[in-house]
N, C-alpha and C positions, 0 to 999 in steps of 0.2 A: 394486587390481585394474584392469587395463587391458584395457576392453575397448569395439568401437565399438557392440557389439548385448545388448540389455537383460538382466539375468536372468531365468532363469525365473521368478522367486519375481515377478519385477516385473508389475504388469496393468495398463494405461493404456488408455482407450477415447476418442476424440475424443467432444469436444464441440461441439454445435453452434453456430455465429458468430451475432452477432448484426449485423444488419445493415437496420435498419429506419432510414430518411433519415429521419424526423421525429425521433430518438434529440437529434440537435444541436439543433434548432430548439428543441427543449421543457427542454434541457438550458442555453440560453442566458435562455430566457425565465425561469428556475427562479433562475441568478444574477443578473440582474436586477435581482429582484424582490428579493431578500436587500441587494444595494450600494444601490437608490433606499431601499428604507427604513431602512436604516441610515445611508447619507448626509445626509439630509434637508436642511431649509434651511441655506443656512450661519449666518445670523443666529439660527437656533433652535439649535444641534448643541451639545447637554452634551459638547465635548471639552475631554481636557485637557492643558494645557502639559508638556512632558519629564519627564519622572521615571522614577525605576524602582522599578517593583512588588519588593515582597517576599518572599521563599522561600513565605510560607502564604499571599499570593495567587494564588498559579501556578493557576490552574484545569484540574485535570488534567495538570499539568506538573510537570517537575522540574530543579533545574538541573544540568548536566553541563559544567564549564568546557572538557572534552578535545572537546568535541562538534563543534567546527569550530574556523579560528583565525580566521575572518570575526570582529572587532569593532564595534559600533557604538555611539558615546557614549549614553550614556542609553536604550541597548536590552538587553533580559536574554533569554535562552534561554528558549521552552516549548519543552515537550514533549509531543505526546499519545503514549500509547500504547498506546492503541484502535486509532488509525491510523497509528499508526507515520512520525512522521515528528516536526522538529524545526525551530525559525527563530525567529531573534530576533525580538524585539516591542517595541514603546516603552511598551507596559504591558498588562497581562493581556486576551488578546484574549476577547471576548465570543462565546458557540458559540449560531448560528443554526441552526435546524433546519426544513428545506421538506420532506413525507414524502408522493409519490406513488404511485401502482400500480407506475411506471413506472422509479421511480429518486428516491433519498435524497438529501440535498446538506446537509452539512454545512458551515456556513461559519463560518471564524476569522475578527472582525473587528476591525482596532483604527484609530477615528480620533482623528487627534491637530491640534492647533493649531500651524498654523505662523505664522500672526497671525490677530486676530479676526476675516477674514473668507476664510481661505485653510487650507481643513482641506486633510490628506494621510490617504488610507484605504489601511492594507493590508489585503488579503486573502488569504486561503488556503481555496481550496471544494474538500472530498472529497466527489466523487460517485458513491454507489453504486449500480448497476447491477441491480436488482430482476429484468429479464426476461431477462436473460443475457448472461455478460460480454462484454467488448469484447478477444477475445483477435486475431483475423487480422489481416496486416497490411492488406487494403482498409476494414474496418471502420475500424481504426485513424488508417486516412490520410484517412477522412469528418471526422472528428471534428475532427483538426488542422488541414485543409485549409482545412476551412468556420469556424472558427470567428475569427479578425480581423473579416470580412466580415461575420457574424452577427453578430457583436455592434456591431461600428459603423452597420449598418443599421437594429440595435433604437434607438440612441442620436442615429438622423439623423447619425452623423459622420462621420469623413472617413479612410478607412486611410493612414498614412503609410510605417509598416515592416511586412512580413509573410513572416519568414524559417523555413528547418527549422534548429531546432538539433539534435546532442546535449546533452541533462540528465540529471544523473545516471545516463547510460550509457544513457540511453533518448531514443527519437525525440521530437521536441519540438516546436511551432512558438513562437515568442516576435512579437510584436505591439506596435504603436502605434498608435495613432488616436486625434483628436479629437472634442470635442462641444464642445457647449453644453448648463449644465444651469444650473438658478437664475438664469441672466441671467449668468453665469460661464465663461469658454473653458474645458475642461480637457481635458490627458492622460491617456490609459489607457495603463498599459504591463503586460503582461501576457505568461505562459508556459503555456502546458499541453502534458499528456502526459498517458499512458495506463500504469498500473501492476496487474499482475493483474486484468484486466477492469476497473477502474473510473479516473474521470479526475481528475486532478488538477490544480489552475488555481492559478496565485499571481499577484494583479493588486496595481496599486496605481495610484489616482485622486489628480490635483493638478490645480490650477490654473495655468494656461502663466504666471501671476506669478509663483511658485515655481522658483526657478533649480531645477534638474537636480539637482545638486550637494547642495544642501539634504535632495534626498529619500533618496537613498543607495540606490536602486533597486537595483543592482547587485551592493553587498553584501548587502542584506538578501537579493536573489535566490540568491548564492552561502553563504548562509550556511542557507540550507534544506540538510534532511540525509534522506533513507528509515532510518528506525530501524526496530528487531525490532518485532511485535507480541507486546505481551501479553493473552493470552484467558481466559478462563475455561475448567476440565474443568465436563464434565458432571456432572450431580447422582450419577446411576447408572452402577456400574459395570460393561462386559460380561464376561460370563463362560459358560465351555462347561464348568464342573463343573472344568476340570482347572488353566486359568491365564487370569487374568486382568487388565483396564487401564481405566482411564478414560480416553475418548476428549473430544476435546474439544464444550465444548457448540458445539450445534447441527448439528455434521458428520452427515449422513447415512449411515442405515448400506446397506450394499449387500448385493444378496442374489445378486448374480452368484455361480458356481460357475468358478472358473478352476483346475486342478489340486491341488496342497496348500495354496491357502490355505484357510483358516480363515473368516476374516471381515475385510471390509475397509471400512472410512468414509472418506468425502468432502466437501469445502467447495463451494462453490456455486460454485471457480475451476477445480475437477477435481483442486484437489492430495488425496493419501489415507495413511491410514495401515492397511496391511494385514497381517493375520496371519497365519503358513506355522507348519506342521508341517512340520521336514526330514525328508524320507527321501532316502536312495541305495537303491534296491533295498527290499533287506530290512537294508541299514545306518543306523544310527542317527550322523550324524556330529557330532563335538563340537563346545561353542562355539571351540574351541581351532582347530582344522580350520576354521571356518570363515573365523575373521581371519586365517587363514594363504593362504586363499584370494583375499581381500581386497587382502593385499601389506601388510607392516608400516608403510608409509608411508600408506596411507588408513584407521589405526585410529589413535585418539588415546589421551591417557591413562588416559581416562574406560573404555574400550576399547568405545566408537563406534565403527562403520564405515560410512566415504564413500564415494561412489561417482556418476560422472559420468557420462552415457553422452546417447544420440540414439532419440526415434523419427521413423523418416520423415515418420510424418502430423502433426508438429508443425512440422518444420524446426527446431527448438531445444533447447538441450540442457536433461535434466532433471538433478537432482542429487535423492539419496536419504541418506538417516540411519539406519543398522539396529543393532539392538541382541540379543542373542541371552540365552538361559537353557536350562538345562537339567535336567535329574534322572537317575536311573538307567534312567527308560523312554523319557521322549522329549524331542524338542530343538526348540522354540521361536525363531522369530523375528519380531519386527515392524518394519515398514521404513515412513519416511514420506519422499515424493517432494514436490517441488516444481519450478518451472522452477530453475534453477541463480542465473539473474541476482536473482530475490528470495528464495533459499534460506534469508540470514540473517534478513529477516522474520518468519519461522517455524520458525526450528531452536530455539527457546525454547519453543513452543508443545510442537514434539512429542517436546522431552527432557523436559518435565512432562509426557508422557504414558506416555513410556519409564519413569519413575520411580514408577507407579503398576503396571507391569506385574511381574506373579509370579505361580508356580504357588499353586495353593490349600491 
């Protein structure tokens, strides 16, 4: 179905931005605090020489050979898939957890031996956004803009490179700068970006001993992937006496009234999955009618229907997943929205939701 203005059935409310300038500063001090203790002395640091961890080491990962064709001798594929994303490792990265009012920061850490006194640390820190995402683009461009600058001034260092890239289809800044840490010159070279309200950072710390070459920055940077998330449903399922679904845990339910929906839940990013009673009139139309509405080409075989469309007060397009039922009295449908660009994130999420949905 081609069309450039929402459906009815669709209800989208902005959200409001967050945009509070201490957000970076407390966000920089937050990783930090996670790379100084994990770095620690080099003469003290339990790292270890090359190898590759084994399938029942993976913590919280799995391996997927199709997953990039980036290779790296002596590095294996994680996976998390809480947060949805993927990047080789030279061995099972250890998960750091910093838990504020303010915002969460999960950090992947893996340091390795490049000789006894010249470790190389990669990182990957998922930071979640507790007071409100980071969806507009001014928020956005706080976060990237300031943050080379922010962090070589936490470290006394010195910015080298401080560019905008695109990453993975998203705005990005990529970074260098020096310090001095232990009595040691070293490199930071580092990416971040901003994914459904919250921020993502892949750094990696050496010693300017350390040829370039050595550290593989660039593939291991390329060899990061955004993978689907997988969630948990909720314990309880809702239900109006007539048909029912398991939403997923923690979505909030809404008590807004917007025409035939039903009832609709929401994630702390706005994305929702909401339920319509079809009427036309006093017509009841079939699920049959309604993929036909759809256009054969946006129902798959599952007989899913996609749909792309714009609202103004976002600038971006959203993309939706609807799936319908029916009986002799009435016709059913639930639809789950998200932006279009992280659709695949969460279209696993809400076809295990689809899959719990049926009359009673």
């Amino acid at each position: 179905m081609q069309s450039s203005s929402p459906s009815p059935f669709i209800h989208a409310k902005p959200k409001p931005f967050y945009k509070k300038w201490w957000f970076t500063a407390l966000y920089i001090i937050v990783i930090l605090s996670i790379v100084g203790s994990a770095l620690g002395q080099p003469g003290d640091m339990k790292i270890q020489k090359e190898n590759s961890p084994t399938e029942e080491d993976l913590f919280e990962g799995i391996f997927k050979e199709e997953d990039s064709d980036i290779t790296i001798n002596n590095f294996s594929p994680f996976t998390s898939k809480k947060f949805g994303f993927s990047v080789l490792y030279p061995e099972t990265p250890n998960e750091s957890i910093i838990d504020l009012p303010e915002l969460t920061t999960h950090g992947f850490q893996v340091t390795k031996a490049h000789s006894e006194t010249e470790p190389i640390q990669y990182n990957v820190f998922y930071t979640i956004n507790e007071n409100g995402k980071i969806l507009d683009d001014d928020s956005i461009s706080v976060v990237l803009n300031n943050q080379a600058s922010m962090k070589a001034s936490q470290y006394d260092g010195n910015v080298i490179e401080d560019r905008d890239i695109v990453f993975q289809g998203f705005n990005a800044r990529e970074y260098t700068f020096t310090s001095k840490m232990y009595g040691l010159d070293f490199i930071h070279k580092g990416i971040v970006f901003v994914v459904d309200g919250d921020t993502i950072e892949l750094t990696v710390l050496y010693p300017d001993s350390v040829k370039e070459d050595s550290v593989k920055y660039e593939d291991w940077k390329k060899s990061f992937q955004l993978k689907a998330i997988e969630s948990e449903l909720a314990k309880q399922d809702w239900s109006n006496k007539i048909v029912k679904f398991t939403p997923p845990n923690g979505w909030i339910q809404s008590t807004i009234k917007a025409g035939s929906r039903v009832v609709g839940f929401a994630n702390d990013i706005g994305y929702s999955l909401e339920l319509y009673e079809v009427k036309v009139g006093n017509q009841q139309p079939t699920c049959r009618e309604i993929k036909n509405e759809f256009g054969e080409e946006n129902v798959d075989s599952q007989g899913y229907m996609y749909r792309i469309f714009n609202l103004k007060e976002y600038t971006v397009d959203f993309k939706t997943i609807t799936k319908c039922i029916e009986n002799s009295k009435k016709t059913y449908i639930l639809i789950g929205k998200s932006l279009e660009a992280t659709f695949f994130r969460f279209e696993i999420i809400f076809k295990k939701v689809f899959d719990t949905f049926m009359f009673e």
